[in-house]
NUFI-351728 format. One line per field, with one value per atom (N, C-alpha, C, CB): x, y, z; atom name. Coordinates in steps of 0.05 Angstrom, whole numbers, plus 5000, padded with zeros to 4 digits. Glycine has a CB too. Layout:
residues N
c1: [X_...]
c2: [Y_...]
c3: [Z_...]
at: [CA_...]
end
This chain:
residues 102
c1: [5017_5000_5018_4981_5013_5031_5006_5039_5024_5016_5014_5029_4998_5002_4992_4987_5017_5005_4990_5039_4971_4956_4957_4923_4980_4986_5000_4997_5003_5008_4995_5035_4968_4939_4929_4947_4918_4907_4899_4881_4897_4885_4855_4910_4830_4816_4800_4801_4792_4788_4805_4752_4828_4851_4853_4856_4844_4837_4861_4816_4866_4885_4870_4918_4873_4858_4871_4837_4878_4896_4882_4899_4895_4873_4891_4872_4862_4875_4868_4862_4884_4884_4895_4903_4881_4900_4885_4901_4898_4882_4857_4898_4860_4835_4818_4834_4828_4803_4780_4824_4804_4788_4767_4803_4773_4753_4745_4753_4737_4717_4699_4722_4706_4697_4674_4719_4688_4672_4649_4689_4654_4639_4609_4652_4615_4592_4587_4597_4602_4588_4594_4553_4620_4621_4650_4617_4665_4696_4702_4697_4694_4708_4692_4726_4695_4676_4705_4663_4692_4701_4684_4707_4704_4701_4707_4724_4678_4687_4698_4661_4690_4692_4725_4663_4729_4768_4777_4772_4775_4792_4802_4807_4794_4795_4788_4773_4800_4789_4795_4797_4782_4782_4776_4762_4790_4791_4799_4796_4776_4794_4805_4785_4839_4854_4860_4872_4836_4835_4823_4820_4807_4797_4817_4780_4804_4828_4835_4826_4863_4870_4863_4890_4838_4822_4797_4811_4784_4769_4774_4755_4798_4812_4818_4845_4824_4821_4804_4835_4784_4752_4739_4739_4745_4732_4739_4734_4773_4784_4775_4814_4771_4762_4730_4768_4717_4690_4684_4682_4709_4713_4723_4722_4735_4752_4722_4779_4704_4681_4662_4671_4663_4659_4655_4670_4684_4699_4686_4744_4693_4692_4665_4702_4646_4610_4611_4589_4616_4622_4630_4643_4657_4662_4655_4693_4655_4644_4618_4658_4593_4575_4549_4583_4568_4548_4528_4532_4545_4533_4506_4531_4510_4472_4477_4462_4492_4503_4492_4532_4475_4457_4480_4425_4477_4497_4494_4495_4476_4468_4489_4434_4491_4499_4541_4480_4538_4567_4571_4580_4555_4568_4579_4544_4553_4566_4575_4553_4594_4610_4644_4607_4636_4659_4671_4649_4643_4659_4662_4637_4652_4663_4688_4652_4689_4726_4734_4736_4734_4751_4765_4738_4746_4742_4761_4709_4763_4780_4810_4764_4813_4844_4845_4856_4833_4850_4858_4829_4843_4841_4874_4807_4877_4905_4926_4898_4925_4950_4956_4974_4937_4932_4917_4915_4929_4915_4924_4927_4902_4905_4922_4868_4928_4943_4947_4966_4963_4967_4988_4971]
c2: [4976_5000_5025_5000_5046_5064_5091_5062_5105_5120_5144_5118_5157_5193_5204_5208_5228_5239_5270_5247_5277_5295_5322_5281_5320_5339_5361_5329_5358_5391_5403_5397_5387_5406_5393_5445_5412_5402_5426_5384_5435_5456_5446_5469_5463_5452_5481_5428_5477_5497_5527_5503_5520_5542_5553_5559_5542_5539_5532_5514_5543_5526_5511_5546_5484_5474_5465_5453_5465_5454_5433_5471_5405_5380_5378_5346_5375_5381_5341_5414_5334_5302_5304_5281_5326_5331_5312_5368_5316_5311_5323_5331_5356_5364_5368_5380_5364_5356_5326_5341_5311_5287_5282_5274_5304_5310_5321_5318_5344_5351_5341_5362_5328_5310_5292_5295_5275_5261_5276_5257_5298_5310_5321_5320_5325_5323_5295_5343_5274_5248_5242_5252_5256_5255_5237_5283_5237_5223_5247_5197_5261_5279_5309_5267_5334_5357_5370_5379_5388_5410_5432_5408_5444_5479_5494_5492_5507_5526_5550_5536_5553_5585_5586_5600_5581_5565_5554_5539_5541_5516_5509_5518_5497_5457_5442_5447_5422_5388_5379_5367_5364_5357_5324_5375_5301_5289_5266_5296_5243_5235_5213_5234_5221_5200_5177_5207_5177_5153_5129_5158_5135_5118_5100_5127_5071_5060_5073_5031_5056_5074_5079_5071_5050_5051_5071_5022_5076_5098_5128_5097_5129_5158_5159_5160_5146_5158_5156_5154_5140_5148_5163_5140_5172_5203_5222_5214_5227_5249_5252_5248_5232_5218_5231_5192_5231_5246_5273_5244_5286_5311_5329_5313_5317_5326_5334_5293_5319_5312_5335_5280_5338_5361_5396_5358_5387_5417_5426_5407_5400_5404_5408_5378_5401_5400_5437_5381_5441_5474_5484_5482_5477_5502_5497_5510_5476_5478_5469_5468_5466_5459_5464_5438_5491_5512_5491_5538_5464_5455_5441_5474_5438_5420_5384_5430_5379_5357_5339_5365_5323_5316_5302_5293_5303_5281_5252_5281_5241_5215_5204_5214_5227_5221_5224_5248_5243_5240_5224_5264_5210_5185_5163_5170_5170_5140_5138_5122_5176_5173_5165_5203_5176_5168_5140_5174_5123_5087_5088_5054_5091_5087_5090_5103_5113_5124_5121_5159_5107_5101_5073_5100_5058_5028_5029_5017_5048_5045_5062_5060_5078_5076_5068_5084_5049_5028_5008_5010_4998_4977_4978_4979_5005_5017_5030_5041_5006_5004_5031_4996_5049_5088_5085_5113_5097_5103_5136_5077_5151_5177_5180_5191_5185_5192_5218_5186_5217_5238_5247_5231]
c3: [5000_5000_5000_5025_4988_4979_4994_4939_5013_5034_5026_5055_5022_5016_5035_4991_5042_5073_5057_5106_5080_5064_5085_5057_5107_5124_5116_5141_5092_5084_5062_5077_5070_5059_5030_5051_5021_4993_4976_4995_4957_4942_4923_4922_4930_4915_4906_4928_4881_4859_4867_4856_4872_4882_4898_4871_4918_4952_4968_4959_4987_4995_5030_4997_5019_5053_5070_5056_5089_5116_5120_5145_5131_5136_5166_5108_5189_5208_5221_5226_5234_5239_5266_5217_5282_5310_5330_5323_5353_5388_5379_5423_5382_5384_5368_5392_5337_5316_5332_5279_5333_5345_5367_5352_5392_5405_5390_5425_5381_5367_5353_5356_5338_5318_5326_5311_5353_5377_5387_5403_5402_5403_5387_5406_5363_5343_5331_5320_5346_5336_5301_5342_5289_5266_5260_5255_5242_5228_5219_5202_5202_5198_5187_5181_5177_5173_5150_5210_5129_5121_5128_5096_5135_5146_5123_5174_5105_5077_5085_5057_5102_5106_5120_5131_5131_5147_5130_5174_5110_5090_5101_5069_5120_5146_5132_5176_5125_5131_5150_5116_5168_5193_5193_5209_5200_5199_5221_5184_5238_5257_5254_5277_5265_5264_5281_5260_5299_5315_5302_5338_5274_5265_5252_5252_5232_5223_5197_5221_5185_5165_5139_5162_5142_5117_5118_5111_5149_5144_5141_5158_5156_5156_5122_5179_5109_5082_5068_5068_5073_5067_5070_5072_5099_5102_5089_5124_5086_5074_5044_5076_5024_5011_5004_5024_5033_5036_5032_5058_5049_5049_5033_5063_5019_4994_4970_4982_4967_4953_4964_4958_4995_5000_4990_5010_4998_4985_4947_4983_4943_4909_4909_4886_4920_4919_4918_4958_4938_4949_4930_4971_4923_4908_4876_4912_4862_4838_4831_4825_4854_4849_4869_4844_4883_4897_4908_4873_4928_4946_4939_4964_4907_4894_4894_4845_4896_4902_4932_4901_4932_4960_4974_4958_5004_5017_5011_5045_5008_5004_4977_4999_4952_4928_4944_4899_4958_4965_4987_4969_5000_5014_4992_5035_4974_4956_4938_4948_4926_4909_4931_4888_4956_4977_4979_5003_4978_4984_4957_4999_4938_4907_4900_4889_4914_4901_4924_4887_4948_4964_4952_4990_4942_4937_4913_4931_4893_4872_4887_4840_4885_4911_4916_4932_4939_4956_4932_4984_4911_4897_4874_4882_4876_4865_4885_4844_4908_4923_4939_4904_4948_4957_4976_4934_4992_5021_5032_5046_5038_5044_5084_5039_5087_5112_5127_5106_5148_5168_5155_5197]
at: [N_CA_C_CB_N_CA_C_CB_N_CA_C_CB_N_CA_C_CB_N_CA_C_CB_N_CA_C_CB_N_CA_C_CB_N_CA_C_CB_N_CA_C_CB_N_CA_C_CB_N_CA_C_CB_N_CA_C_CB_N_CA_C_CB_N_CA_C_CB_N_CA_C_CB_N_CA_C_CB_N_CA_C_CB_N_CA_C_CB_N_CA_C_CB_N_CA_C_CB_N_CA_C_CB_N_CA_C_CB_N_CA_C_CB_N_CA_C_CB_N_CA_C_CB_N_CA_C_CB_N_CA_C_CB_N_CA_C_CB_N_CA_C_CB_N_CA_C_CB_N_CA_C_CB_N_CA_C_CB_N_CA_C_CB_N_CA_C_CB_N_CA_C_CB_N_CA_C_CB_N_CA_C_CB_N_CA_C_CB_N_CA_C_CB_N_CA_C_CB_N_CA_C_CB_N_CA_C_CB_N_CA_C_CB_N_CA_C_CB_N_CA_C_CB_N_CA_C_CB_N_CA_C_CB_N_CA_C_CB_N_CA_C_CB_N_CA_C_CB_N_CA_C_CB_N_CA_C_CB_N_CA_C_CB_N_CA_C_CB_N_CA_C_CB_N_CA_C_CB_N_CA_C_CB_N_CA_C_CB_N_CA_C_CB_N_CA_C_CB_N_CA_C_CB_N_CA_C_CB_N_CA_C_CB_N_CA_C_CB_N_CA_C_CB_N_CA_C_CB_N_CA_C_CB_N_CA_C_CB_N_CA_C_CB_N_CA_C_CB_N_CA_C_CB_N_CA_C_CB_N_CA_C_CB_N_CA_C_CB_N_CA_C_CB_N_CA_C_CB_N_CA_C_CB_N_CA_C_CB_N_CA_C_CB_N_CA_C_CB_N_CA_C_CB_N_CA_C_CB_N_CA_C_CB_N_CA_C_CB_N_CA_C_CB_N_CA_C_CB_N_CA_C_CB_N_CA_C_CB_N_CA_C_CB_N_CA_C_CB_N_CA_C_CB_N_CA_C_CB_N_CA_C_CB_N_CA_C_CB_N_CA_C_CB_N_CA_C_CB_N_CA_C_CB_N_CA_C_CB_N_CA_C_CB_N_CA_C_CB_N_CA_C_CB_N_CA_C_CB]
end
């Protein structure tokens, strides 16, 4: 498995986003009962890394789908359709030896 760490952010539609995989993302995170959130307005990805390593890049994976919903598709994109473009294209990464990381 070939590891890409995603701790020094990501750019999306020329964005620049910080992906935060801290202690306190993770409480947080807990706290709202979620894995992970993008923050549009901050350009956060927030992601928790207590999970395992196949969901931590599923989520990011999620979030990333996020972002792009936002910014090139003024958020018309339902969640339901981006949970399940998330296991889709998680499922083809993993399947090509990629896993998203800290």
């Amino acid at each position: 498995m070939i590891e890409v760490s995603v701790s020094g952010g990501i750019k999306v539609g020329g964005f620049d986003y910080q992906v935060d995989m801290s202690e306190a993302a993770h409480r947080d995170l807990l706290a709202d009962n979620d894995s992970g959130q993008c923050d549009f307005r901050n350009k956060v990805i927030s992601v928790d890394c207590a999970e395992s390593p196949q969901q931590v890049s599923k989520v990011f994976i999620h979030e990333i789908i996020e972002a792009v919903n936002h910014v090139y598709c003024n958020d018309k994109i339902e969640h339901e359709k981006i949970q399940q473009l998330s296991f889709g294209i998680h499922q083809v990464i993993e399947s090509l030896g990629l896993r998203f990381v800290k």
